[in-house]
N, C-alpha and C positions, 0 to 999 in steps of 0.2 A: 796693216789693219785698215778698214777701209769703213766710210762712216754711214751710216744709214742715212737716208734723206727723212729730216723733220718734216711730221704732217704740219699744215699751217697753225699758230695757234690762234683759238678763237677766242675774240674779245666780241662782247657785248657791252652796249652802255647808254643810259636815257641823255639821249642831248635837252632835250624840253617836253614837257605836257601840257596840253593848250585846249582851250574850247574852238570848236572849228566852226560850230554852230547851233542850235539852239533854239526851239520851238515848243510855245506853250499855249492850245487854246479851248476854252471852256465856252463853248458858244453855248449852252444853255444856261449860264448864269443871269441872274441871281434865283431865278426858280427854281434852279437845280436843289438848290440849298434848304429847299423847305419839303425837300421828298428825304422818305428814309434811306440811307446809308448803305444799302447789299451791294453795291456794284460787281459788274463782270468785267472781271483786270484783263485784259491780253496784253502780253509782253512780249515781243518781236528786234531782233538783235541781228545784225550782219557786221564782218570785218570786210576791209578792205587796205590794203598796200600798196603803196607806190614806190617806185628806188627814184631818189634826187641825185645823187650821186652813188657809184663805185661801191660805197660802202654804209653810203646815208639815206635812212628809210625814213616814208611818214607813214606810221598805221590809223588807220580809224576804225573807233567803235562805236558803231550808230546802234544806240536802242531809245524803242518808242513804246511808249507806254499808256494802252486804249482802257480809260475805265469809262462803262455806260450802266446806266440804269435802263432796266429794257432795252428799247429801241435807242434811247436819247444816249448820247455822249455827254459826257459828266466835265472829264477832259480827256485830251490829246499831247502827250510833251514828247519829244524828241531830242536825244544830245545827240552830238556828234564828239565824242571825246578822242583828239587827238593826241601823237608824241612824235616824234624824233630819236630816231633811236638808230647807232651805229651797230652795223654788227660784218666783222671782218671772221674768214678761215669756215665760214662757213660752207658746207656743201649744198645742192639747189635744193635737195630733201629738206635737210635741219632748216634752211631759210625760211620754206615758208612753212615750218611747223612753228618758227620763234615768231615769224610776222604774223601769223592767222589763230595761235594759240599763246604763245609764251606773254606777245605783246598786249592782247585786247587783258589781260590777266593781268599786269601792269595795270592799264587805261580802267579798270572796272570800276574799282574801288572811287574814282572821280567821278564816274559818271554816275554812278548809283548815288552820292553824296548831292549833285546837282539835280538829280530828277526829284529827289526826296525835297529840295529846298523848295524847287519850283511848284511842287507840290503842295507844298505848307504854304508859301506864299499866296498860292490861289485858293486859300480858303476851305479846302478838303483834307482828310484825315490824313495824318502821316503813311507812309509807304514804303516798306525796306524789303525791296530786291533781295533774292535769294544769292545766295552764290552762286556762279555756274560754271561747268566743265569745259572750259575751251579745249582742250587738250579731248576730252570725247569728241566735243563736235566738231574739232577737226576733224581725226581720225576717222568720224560719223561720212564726211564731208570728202573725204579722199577713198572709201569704200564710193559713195557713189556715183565717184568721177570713175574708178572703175570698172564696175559693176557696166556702166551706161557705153565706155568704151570699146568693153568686150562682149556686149550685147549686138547680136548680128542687124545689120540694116535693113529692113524690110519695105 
């Protein structure tokens, strides 16, 4: 009887979540405060990964969050929400759909809690972030890597 070889098993696991960095600026205050309230939100988000060791990643999830009235910017805040996170038995594929999708999913929920604070802090209307689909926009994100591959060079 002879025995199959075991795939590796995969362990995942959060070693720490940390702020990596952190920016908030309202360069039209205190005037800002005396115009009415409509602002235009933009909301802009990127992951990024690094391996520190074999099996030890750091992800980050940077989103910034532009609210203006008209032309004027109202404010500007930016996190940078990091972790640490082990993940072993993984193959290159799964890795970075857990680094670019699984992890900023983990990390969100912080960052969206500290852009909300910073935001009350400065004096303007509360603001709760939607949920988002990392898991689409990776998948989004790994179509137009190849899409742009298999497109001939001109």
């Amino acid at each position: 009887m002879s025995e199959q070889p075991q795939a590796p098993q995969q362990h995942f696991e959060i070693q720490k979540v940390y702020l990596k960095d952190v920016s908030l600026e309202t360069p039209n205050s205190p005037v800002i405060f005396t115009e009415q309230w409509q602002p235009q939100t933009e909301v802009r988000l990127e992951t990024g990964a690094t391996p520190l060791t074999e099996d030890l990643f750091e992800a980050v999830l940077t989103l910034t969050v532009t609210a203006k009235l008209g032309e004027r910017t109202a404010y500007l805040v930016e996190v940078q929400q990091a972790g640490l996170f082990t993940l072993r038995g993984f193959d290159e594929q799964q890795t970075g759909h857990m680094l670019h999708a699984f992890c900023p999913n983990v990390l969100f929920p912080f960052a969206r809690e500290e852009i909300a604070a910073l935001i009350g802090k400065s004096g303007f209307p509360a603001l709760l972030l939607n949920p988002i689909n990392f898991d689409g926009l990776y998948l989004q994100r790994l179509q137009q890597q190849q899409a742009q591959a298999a497109a001939p060079l001109s």
